[in-house]
C-alpha positions as CSV (number, residue, x, y, z in Angstrom):
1,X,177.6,-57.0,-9.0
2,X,180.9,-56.3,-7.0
3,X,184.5,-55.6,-8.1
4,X,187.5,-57.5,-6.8
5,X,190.8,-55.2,-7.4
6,X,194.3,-56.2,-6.5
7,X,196.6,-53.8,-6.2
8,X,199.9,-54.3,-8.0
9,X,201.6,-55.0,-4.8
10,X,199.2,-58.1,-5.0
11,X,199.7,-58.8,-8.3
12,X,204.0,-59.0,-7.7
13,X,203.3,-61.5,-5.3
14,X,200.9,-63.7,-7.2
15,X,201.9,-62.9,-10.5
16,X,205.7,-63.0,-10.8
17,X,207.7,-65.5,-11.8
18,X,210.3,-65.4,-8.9
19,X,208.0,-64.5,-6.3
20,X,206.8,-68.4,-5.1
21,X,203.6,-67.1,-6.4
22,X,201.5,-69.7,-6.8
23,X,202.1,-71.5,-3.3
24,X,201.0,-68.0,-2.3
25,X,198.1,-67.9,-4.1
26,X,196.8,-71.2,-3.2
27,X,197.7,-70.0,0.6
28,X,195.3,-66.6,0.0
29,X,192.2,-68.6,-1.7
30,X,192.6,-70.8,1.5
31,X,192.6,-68.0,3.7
32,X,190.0,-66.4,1.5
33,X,187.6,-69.0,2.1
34,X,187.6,-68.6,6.1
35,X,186.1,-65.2,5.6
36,X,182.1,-63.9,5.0
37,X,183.6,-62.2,1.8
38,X,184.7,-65.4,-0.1
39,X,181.9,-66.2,-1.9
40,X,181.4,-62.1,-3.0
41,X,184.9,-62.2,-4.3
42,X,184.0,-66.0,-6.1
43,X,181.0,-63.6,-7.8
44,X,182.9,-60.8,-8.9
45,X,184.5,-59.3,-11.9
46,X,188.2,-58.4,-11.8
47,X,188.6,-54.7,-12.6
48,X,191.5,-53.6,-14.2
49,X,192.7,-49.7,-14.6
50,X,194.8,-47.7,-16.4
51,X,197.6,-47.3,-13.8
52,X,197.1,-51.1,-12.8
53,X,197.7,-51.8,-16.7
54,X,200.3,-49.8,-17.1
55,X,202.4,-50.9,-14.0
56,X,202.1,-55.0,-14.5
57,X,202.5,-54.8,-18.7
58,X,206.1,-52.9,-17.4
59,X,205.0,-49.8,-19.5
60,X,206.9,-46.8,-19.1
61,X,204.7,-43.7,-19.8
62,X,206.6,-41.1,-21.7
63,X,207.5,-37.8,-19.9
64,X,205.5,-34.5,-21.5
65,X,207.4,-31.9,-23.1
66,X,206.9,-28.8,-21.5
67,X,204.0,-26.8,-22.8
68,X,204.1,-23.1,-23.1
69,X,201.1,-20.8,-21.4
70,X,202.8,-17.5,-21.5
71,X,199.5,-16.3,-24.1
72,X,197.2,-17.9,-22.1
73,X,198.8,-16.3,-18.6
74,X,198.6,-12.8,-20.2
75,X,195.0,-12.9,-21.0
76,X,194.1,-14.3,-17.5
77,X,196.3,-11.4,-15.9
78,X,194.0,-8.9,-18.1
79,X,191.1,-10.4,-16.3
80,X,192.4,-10.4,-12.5
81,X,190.5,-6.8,-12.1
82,X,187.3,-8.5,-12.9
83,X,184.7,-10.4,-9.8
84,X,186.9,-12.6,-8.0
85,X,185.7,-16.0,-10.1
86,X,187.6,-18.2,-11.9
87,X,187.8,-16.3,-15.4
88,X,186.8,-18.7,-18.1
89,X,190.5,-17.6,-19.9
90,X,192.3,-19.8,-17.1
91,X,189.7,-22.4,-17.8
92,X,190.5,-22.2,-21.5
93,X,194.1,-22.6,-20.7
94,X,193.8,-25.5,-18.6
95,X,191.3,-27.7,-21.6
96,X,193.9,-26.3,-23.9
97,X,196.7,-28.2,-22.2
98,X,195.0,-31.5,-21.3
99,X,194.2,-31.6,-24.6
100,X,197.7,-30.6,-26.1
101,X,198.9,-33.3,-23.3
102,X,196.3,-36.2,-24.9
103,X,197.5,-35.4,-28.6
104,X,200.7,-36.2,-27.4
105,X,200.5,-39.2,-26.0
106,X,198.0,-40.5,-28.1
107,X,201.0,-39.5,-31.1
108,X,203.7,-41.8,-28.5
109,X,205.1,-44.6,-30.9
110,X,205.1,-46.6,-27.4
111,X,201.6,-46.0,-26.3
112,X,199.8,-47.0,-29.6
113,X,197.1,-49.9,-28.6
114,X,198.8,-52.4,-31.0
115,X,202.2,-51.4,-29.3
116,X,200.8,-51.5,-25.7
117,X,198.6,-54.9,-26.2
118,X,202.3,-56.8,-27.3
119,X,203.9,-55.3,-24.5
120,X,201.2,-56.7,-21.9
121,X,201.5,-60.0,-24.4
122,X,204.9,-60.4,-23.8
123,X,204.6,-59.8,-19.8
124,X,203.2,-63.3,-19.6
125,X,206.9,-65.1,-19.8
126,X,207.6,-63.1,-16.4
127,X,204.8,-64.9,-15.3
128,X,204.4,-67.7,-12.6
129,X,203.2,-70.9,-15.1
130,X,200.5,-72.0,-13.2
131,X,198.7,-68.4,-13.2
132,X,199.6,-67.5,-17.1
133,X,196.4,-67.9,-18.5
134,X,194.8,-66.1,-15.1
135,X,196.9,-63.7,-16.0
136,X,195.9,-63.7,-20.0
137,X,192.1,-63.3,-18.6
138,X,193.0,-60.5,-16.3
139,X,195.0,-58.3,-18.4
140,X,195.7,-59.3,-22.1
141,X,191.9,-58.1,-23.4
142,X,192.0,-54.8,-21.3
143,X,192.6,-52.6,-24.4
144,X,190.4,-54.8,-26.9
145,X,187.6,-51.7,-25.8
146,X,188.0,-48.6,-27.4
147,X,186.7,-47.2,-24.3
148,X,189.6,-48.8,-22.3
149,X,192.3,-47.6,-24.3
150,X,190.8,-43.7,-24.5
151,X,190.6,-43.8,-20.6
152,X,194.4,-44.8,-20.7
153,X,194.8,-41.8,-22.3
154,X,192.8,-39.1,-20.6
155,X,193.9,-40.8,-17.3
156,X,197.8,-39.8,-18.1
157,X,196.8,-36.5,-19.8
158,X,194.8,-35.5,-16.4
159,X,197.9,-36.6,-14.4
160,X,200.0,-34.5,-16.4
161,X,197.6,-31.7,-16.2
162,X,197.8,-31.8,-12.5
163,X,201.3,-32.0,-12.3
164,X,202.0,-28.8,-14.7
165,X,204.1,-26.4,-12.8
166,X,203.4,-22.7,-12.7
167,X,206.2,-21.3,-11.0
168,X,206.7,-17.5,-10.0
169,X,209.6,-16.9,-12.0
170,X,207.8,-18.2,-15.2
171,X,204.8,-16.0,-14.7
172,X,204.4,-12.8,-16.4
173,X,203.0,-10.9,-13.5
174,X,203.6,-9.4,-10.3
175,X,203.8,-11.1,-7.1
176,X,200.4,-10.1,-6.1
177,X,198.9,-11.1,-9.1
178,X,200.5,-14.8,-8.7
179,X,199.1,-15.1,-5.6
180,X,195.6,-14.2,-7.0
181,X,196.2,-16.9,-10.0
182,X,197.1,-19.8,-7.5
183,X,194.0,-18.9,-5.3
184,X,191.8,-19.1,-9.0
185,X,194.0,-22.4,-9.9
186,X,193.5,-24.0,-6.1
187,X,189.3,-23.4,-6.9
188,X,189.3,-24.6,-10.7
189,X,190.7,-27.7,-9.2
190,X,188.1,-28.1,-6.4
191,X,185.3,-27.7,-9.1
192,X,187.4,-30.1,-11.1
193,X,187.4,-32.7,-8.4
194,X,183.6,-32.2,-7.3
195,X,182.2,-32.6,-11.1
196,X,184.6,-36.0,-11.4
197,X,182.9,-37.4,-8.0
198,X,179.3,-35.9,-9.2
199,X,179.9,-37.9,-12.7
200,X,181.7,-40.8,-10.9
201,X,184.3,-41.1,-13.6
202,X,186.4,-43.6,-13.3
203,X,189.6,-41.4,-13.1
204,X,191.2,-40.7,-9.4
205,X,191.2,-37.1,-8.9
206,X,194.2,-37.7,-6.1
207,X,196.7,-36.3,-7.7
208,X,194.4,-33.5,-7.7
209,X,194.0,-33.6,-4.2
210,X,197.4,-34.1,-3.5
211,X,198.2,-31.0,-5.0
212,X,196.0,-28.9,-2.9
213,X,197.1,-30.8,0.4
214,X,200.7,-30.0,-0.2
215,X,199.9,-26.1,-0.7
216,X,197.7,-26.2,2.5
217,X,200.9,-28.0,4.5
218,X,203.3,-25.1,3.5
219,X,200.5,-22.9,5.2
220,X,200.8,-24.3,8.4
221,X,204.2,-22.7,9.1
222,X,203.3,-19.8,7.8
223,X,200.0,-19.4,9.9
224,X,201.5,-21.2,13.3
225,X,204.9,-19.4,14.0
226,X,206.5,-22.0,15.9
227,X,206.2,-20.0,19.6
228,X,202.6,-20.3,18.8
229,X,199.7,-22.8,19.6
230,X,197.1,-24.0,17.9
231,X,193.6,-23.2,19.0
232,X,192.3,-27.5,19.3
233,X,195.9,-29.1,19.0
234,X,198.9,-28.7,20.1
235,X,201.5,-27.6,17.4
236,X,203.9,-30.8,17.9
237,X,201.0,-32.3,17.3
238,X,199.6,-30.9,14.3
239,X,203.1,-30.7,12.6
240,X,203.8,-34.5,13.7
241,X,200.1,-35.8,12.1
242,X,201.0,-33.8,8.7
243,X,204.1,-35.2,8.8
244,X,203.0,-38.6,8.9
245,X,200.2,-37.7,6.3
246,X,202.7,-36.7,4.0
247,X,204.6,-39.8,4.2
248,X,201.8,-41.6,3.4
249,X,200.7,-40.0,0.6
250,X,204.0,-39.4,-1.8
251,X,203.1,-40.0,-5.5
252,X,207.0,-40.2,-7.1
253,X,205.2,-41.6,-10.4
254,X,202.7,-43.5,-12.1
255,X,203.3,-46.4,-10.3
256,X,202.4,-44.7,-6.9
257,X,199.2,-43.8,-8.4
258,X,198.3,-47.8,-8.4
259,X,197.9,-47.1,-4.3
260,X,195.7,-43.6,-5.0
261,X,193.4,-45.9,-7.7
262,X,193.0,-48.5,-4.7
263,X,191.5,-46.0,-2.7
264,X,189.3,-44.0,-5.3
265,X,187.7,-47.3,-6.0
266,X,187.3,-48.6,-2.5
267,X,185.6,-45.6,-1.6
268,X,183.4,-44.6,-4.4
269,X,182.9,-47.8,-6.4
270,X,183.3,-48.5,-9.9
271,X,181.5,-46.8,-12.7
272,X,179.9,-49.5,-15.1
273,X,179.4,-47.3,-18.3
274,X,177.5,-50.5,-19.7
275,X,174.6,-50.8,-16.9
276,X,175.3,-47.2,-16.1
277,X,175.6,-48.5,-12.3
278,X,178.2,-47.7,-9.6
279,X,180.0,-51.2,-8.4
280,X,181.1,-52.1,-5.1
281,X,184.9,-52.8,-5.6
282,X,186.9,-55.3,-2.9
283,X,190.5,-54.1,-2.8
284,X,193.4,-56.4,-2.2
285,X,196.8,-55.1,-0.9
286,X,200.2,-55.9,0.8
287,X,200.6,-52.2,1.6
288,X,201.2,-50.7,5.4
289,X,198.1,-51.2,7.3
290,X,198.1,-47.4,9.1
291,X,199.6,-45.6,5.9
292,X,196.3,-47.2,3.8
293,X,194.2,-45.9,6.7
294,X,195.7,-42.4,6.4
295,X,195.0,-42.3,2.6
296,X,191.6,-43.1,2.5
297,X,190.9,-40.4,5.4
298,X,192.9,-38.1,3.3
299,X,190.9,-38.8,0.4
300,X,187.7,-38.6,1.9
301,X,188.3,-35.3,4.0
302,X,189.5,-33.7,1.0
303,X,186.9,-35.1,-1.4
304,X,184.3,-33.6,1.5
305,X,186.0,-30.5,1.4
306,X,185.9,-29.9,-2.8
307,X,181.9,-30.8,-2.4
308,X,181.4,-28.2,0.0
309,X,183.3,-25.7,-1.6
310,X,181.6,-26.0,-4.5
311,X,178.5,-26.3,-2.7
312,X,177.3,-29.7,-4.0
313,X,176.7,-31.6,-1.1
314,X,174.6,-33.9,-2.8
315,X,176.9,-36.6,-3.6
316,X,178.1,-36.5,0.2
317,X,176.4,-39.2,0.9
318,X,176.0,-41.2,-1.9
319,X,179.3,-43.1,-2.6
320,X,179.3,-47.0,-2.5
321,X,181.7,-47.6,0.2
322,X,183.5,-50.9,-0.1
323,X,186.6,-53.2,1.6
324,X,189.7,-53.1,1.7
325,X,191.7,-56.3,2.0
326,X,195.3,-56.6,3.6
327,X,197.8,-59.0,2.4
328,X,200.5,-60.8,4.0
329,X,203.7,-60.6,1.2
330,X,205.3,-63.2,3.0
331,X,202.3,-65.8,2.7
332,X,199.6,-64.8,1.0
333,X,197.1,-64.7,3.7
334,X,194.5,-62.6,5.1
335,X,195.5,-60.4,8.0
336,X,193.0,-57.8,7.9
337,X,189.7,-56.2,6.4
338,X,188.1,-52.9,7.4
339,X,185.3,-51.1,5.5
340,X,186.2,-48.1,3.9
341,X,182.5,-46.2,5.5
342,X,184.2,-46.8,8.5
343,X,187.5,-45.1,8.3
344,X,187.0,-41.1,9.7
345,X,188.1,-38.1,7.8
346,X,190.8,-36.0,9.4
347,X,188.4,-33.0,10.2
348,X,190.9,-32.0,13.1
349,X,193.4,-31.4,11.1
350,X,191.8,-29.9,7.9
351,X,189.9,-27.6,10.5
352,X,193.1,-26.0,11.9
353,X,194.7,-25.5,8.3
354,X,191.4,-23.7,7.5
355,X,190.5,-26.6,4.9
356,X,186.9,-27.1,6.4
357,X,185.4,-23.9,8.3
């Protein structure tokens, strides 16, 4: 069984009311049926995700309060004299505020199913007429599960985990022993991101990964002093490619993690908890054709590099790769399709910033 995903992007185009959507749409089944894939997509099951719910039912996710560590940080600074592994006291901290974060949004008035299932409900006056009850079938039973609405949740709560800053000047140490934290917080989040691909959950680990890429880009500068040259590229080089990289890959919000989902599921499949199978997923999108290219290399260096640094290089091998489908906004049509087994990891790059030995 395959997955067809559209991207919100897609779902703008189509969807909204004062978009022309539905000459559009009529324009990308035409186009659609031109291609080898048309009678796949005509097969498949639309999957919908938490971010992709939470973007087109125009729900806003409430910010997190800021959740104190300072007990937790003590007792991990009492165990930086032990073997340099991750002490199970940062990993006590880190469940202790995913789950602090989940009790609070589970608690948000505004994120209650009832509260969520009107909001997507009342989404459909926005919508294009002649795709309403298209849209009703897509979107308006994604919460009747219990397992849908619970993944809503842990998906936020392991967004906001990831995004919990642990700045210096909040951190009841010395500067040496900051340095030693980050370096335990960098490898709890590999081993984070290795067990999510070895259980194939369906929750990205991006922002995960994007978290990690950003503190390996700050050591370029500090390893390549800009009179020096990089041993296989030249330093314009390497500074220009992370430049670009970084552009690509900006997460501002939850709606930027729509793009990141795109690319998770393109890559790795979909999860079916029901068969307890992994899904190919066909993923629609308007988005930049190089700036996609450059996230799915990001994702699947990095995702290579949290296997083998946690030495489970089992599941290497054993994604289900899928498509990627370009959009044109203006309309509707095909341009382009690549296969995500085809797109190469950035192992130039990641070699000279010491990501992959």
């Amino acid at each position: 069984m395959l997955r067809s995903y559209f991207d919100n992007n897609i779902s703008q185009i189509f969807f909204h009311i004062n978009s022309n959507g539905f000459k559009k749409y009529k324009q990308f089944k035409r186009s659609l049926k031109t291609h080898s894939l048309y009678k796949s997509y005509q097969n498949s099951n639309f999957l919908v995700t938490p971010y992709t719910f939470i973007e087109i039912s125009g729900i806003k996710v409430p910010s997190p309060p800021k959740l104190s560590t300072s007990k937790h940080l003590s007792q991990i600074i009492k165990d930086l004299d032990k073997p340099k592994k991750v002490p199970l006291s940062l990993e006590e901290m880190r469940s202790n505020l995913r789950e602090e974060y989940r009790k609070f949004f589970f608690s948000c008035v505004t994120l209650q199913r009832k509260t969520l299932q009107h909001t997507s409900s009342n989404q459909v006056y926005f919508i294009t007429p002649n795709l309403r009850e298209d849209y009703r079938l897509r979107f308006n039973n994604y919460l009747d599960h219990d397992s849908s609405y619970n993944e809503l949740i842990d998906t936020i709560s392991f967004d906001s985990l990831y995004n919990h800053q642990f700045e210096f000047r909040y951190f009841p140490g010395t500067k040496k022993q900051y340095r030693q934290f980050v370096q335990w917080l960098h490898s709890s989040y590999l081993a984070d991101i290795s067990h999510s691909l070895k259980l194939n959950y369906n929750i990205t680990p991006f922002r995960g990964l994007k978290y990690l890429w950003h503190q390996f880009k700050n050591d370029i500068h500090k390893k390549y002093p800009i009179h020096q040259t990089c041993k296989k590229m030249k330093l314009s080089e390497l500074r220009q490619n992370t430049y670009i990289l970084s552009q690509s890959l900006k997460l501002k919000d939850y709606k930027d993690l729509v793009d990141m989902e795109l690319v998770h599921f393109a890559c790795n499949g979909y999860r079916n908890n029901e068969t307890n199978k992994t899904e190919q997923v066909i993923a629609f999108t308007s988005d930049p054709y190089f700036k996609v290219l450059n996230r799915i290399s990001f994702y699947k260096s990095l995702c290579y590099h949290a296997i083998s640094s946690t030495r489970e290089r089992w599941r290497l091998n054993s994604f289900t790769p899928g498509k990627v489908v370009f959009i044109d906004r203006a309309s509707g049509a095909i341009t382009n399709i690549i296969e995500t087994q085809d797109v190469p990891m950035m192992l130039d790059i990641l070699t000279e910033v010491q990501l992959i030995k």
